[in-house]
C-alpha positions as CSV (number, residue, x, y, z in Angstrom):
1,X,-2.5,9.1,15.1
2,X,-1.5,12.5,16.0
3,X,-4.2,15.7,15.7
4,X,-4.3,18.2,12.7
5,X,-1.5,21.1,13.7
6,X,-2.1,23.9,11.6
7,X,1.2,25.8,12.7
8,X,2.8,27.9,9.8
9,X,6.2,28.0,11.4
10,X,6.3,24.2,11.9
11,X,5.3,23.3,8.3
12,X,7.6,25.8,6.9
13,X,10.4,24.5,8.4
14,X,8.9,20.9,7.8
15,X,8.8,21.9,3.7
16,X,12.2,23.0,4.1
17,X,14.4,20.8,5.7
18,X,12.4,17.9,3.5
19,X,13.6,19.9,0.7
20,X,17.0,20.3,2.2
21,X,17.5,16.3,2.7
22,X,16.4,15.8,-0.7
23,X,19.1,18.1,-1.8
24,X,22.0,17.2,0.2
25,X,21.4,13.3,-0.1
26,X,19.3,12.6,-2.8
27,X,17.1,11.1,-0.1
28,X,14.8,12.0,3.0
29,X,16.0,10.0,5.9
30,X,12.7,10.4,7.6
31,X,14.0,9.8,11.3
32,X,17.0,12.3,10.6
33,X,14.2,14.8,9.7
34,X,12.4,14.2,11.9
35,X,14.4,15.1,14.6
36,X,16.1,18.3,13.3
37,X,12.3,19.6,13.3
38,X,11.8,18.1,17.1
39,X,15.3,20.5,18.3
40,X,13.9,23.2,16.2
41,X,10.5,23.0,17.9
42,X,10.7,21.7,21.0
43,X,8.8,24.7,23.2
44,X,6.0,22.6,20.8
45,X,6.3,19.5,22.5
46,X,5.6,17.1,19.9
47,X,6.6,13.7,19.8
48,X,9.1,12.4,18.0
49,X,6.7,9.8,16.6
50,X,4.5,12.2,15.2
51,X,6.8,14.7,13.4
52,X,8.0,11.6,11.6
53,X,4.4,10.9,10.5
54,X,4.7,14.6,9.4
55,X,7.8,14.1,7.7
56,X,7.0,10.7,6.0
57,X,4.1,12.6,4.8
58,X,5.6,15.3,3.5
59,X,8.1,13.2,1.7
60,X,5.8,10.8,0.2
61,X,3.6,13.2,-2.0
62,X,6.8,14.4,-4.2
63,X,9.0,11.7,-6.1
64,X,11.6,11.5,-3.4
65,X,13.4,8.5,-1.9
66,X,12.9,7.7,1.7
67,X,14.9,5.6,4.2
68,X,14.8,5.1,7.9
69,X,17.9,5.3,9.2
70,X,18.0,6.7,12.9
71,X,21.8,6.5,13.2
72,X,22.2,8.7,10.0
73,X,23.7,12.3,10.3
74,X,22.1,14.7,12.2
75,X,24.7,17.6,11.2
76,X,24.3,20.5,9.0
């Protein structure tokens, strides 16, 4: 399990582009996330695996659908 990041920027960004998903495609495809906020943030150097527990977390305390699809779009 990853330590506590208290970094405004990065759970901004997190809040939005979980929002975003949601919007877009009616789901959060945590792995897509994920890895948007890894490019994003990656003078952070944060691994991959944690920013999905980030995400996943994010997602899962509002009513959203989740999937785990690594292949899914990464555009946009």
């Amino acid at each position: 399990m990853m330590k506590r990041l208290d970094l405004p920027e990065l759970k901004a960004d997190l809040a939005i582009m979980v929002q975003q998903a949601m919007a877009r495609n009616r789901v959060v495809n945590v792995p897509v996330v994920a890895e948007r906020l890894r490019r994003k943030h990656e003078h952070l150097n944060i691994a991959l695996e944690d920013l999905e527990e980030l995400v996943l977390r994010s997602a899962s305390m509002l009513p959203y659908p989740i999937e785990f699809d690594s292949n899914g779009e990464l555009n946009g």
